[in-house]
C-alpha positions as CSV (number, residue, x, y, z in Angstrom):
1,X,-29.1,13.5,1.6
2,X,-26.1,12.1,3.3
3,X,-22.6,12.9,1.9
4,X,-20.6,10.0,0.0
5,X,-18.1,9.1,2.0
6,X,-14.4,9.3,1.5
7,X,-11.8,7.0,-0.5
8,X,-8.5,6.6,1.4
9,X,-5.8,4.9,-0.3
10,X,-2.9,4.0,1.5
11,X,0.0,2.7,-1.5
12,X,3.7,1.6,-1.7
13,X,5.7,-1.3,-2.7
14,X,5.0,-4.4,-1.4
15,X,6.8,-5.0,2.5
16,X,7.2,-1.2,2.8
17,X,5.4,-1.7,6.0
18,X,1.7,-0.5,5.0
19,X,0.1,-3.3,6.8
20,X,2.2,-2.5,10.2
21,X,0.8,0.9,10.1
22,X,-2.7,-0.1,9.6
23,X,-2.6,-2.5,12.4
24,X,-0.8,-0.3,14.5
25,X,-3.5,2.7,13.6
26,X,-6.1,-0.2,14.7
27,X,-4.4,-0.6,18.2
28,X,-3.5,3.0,18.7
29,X,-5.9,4.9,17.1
30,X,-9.1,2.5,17.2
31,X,-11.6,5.5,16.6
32,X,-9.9,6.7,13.6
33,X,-9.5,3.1,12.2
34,X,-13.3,1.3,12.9
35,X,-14.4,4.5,11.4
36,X,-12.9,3.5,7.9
37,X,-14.8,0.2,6.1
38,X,-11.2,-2.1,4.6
39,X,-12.0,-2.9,0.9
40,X,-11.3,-6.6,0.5
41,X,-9.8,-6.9,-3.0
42,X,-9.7,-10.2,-4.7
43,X,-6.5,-12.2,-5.5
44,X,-4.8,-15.0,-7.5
45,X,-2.2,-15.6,-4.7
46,X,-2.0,-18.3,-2.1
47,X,-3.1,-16.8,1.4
48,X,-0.2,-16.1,3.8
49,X,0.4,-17.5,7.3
50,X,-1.9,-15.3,9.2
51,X,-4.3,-13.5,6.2
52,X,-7.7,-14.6,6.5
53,X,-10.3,-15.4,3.8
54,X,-12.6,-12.2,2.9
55,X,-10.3,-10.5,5.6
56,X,-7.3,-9.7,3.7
57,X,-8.2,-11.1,0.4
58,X,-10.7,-12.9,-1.5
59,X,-8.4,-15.8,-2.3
60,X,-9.5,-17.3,-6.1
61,X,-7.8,-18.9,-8.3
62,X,-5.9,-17.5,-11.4
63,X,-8.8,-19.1,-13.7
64,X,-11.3,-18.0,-11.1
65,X,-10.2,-14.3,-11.3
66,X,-10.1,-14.7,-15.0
67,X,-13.9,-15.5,-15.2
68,X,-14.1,-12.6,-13.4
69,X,-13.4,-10.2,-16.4
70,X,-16.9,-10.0,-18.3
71,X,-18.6,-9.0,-14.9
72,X,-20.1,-5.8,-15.2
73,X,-17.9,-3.1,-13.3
74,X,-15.5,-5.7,-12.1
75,X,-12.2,-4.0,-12.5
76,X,-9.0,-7.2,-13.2
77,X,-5.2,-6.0,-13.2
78,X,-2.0,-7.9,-13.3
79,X,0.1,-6.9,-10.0
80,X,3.4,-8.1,-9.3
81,X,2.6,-11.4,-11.0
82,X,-0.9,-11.6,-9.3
83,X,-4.1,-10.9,-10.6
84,X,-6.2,-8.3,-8.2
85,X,-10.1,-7.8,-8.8
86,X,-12.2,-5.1,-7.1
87,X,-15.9,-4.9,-7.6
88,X,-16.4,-1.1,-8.2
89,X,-20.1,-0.9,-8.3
90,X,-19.8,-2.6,-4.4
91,X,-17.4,-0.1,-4.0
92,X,-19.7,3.3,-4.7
93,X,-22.2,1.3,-3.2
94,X,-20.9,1.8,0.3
95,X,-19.5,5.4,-0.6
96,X,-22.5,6.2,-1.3
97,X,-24.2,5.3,2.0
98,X,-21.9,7.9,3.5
99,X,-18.7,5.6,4.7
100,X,-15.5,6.1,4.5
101,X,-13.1,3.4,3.0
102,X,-9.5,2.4,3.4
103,X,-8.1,0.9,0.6
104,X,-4.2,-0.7,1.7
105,X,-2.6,-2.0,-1.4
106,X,0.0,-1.7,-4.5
107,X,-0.4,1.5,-6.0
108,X,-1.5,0.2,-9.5
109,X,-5.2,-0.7,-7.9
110,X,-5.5,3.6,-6.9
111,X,-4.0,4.6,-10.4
112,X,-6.5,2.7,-11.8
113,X,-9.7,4.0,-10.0
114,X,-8.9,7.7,-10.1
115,X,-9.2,7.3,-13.9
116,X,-12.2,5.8,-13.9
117,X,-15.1,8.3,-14.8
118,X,-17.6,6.8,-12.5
119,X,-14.7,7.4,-9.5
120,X,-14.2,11.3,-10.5
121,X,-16.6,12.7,-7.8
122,X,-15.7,10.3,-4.8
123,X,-13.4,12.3,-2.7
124,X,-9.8,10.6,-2.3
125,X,-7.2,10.8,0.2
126,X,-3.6,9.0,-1.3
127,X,-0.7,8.5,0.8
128,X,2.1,6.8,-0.1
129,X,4.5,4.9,1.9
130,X,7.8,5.2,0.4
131,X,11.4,3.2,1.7
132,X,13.0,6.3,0.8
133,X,13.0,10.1,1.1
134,X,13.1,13.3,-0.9
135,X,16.5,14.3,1.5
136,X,18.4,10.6,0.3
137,X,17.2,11.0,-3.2
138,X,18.1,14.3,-3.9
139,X,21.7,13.3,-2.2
140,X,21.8,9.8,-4.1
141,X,21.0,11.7,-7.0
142,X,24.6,14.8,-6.4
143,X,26.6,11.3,-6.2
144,X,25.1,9.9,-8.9
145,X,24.1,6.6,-7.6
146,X,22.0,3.8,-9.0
147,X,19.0,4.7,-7.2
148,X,16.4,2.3,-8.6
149,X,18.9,-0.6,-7.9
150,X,19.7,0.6,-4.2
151,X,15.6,0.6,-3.7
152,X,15.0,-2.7,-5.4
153,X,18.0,-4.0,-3.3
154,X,16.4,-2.8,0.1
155,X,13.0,-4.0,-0.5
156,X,14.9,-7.4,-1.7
157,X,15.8,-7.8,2.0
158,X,12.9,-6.9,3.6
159,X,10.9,-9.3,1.5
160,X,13.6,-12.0,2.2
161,X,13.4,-11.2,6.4
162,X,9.4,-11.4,6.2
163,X,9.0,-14.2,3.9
164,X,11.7,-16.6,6.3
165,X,9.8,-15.1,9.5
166,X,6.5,-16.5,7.7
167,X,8.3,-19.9,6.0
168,X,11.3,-20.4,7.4
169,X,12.8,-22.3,4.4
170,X,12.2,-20.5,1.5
171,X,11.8,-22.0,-1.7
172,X,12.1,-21.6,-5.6
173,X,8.7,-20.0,-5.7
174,X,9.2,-18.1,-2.7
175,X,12.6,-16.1,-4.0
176,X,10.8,-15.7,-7.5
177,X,8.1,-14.1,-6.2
178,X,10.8,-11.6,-4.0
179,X,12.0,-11.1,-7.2
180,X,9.6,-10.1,-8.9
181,X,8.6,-7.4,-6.2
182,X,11.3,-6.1,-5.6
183,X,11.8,-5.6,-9.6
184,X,8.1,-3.8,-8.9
185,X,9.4,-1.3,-6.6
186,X,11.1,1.5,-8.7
187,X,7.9,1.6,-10.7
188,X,5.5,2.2,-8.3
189,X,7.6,5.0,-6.8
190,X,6.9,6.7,-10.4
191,X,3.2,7.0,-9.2
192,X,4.3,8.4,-5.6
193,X,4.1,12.3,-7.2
194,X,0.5,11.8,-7.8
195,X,-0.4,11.3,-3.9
196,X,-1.1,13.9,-1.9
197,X,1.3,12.4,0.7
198,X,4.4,10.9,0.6
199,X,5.3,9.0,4.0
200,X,8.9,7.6,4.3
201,X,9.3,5.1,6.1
202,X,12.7,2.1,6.5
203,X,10.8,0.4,9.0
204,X,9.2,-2.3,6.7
205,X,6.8,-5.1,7.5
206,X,10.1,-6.9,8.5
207,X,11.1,-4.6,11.3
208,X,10.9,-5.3,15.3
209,X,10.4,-1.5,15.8
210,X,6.4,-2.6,15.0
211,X,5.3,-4.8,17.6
212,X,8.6,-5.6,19.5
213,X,8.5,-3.0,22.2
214,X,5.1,-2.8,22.2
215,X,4.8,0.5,21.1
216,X,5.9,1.5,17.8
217,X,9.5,3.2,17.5
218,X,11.5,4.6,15.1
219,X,10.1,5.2,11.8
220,X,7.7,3.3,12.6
221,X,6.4,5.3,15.4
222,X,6.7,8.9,13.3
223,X,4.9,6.4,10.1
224,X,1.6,6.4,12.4
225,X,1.8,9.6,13.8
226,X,2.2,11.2,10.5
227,X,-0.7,8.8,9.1
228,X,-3.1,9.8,11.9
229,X,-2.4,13.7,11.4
230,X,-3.2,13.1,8.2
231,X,-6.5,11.3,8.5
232,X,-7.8,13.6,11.2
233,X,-7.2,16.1,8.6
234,X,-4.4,18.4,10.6
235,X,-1.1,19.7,8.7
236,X,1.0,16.6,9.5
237,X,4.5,17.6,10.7
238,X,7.4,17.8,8.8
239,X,8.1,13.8,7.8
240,X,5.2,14.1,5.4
241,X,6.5,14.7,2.0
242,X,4.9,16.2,-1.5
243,X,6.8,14.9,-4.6
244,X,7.2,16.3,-7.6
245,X,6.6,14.6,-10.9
246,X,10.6,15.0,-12.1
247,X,11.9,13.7,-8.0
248,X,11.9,9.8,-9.4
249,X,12.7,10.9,-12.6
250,X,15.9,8.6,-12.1
């Protein structure tokens, strides 16, 4: 009997530059990436230039997603002002076939499966993308800074640079939404201790250090690398992080 295959969950606030790195891990490390089948969620928000229709999301409707709810093993959460669906019977369907899934999202969507009894024998693999490190956290921490509001602050303006690269203009809709995940941000890096990695990274989805020199640099560059060692399953160097459950305790 073939083995079930693998969960890999890739997490972090929204714009922390998770897509970057799996499109980068497509170009650079294409036998790593096609071996892993993307698990298309469904979603209440408006595609974004470039996302694609059963690529990046099911696009539905809010009172689509809603009808949603009395399925049978259709899991519905409310995500930065979004709802997101996932079928999970589909879900253990293909695990169960043997392949290996990538799962690239909020953290609330993991947090949710890996309590949910019919998930406890899949094997996982969580890493977390963080816009901070354990070093500048321990340091914010001695000069007793406002952490959570220099977090929210950062992801503010990486949100702002990627939504005018996509728009242009911005409108009222536009800054609420930044808003509201930014706001998002401190509380998902509460569920960063219960990965198994924690990858910093301050190359966002709104940095040039992705695609501008056609290689990746920077954080970016060491954000793959470390990803890759992971996935291969080698000891990844020293810019993977473990947190502890009292780190974010800010």
């Amino acid at each position: 009997m073939k083995s079930i295959g693998r969960l890999v969950m890739l997490s972090g606030p929204s714009c922390v530059g998770k897509g970057s790195l799996c499109n980068a891990l497509r170009i650079f490390y294409p036998e790593l990436y096609e071996n892993l089948h993307k698990l298309v969620l469904y979603n209440s928000r408006s595609p974004r230039p470039g996302e694609g229709e059963g690529l990046d999301y099911y696009f539905r409707s809010r009172e689509e997603m809603e009808k949603m709810r009395d399925r049978d093993n259709f899991m519905l959460i409310e995500v930065r002002g979004d709802l997101q669906g996932l079928d999970v019977k589909e879900l253990l369907r293909i695990l169960e076939q043997g392949q290996d899934v990538l799962f690239e999202g909020n953290p609330f969507i993991p947090e949710a499966l890996w309590n949910l009894p019919q998930m406890s024998e899949v094997p996982t693999l969580k890493v977390f993308i963080s816009p901070i490190s354990q070093n500048e956290i321990l340091w914010l921490k001695l000069l007793e800074a406002d952490i959570p509001a220099i977090v929210i602050d950062a992801m503010r303006r990486k949100l702002l640079r990627r939504t005018q690269r996509q728009k242009g203009i911005l409108s009222f809709k536009d800054l609420e939404n930044i808003k509201e995940r930014s706001n998002s941000a401190s509380a998902e890096l509460c569920l960063a201790c219960h990965f198994d990695w924690v990858i910093p990274n301050h190359d966002g989805e709104d940095s040039e250090n992705w695609t501008a020199f056609n290689y990746p640099v920077g954080d970016a560059f060491r954000a793959l690398q470390t990803f890759a060692s992971i996935l291969q399953g080698e000891e990844p160097a020293c810019w993977a992080e473990h947190w502890g459950p009292d780190l974010w305790a800010v």
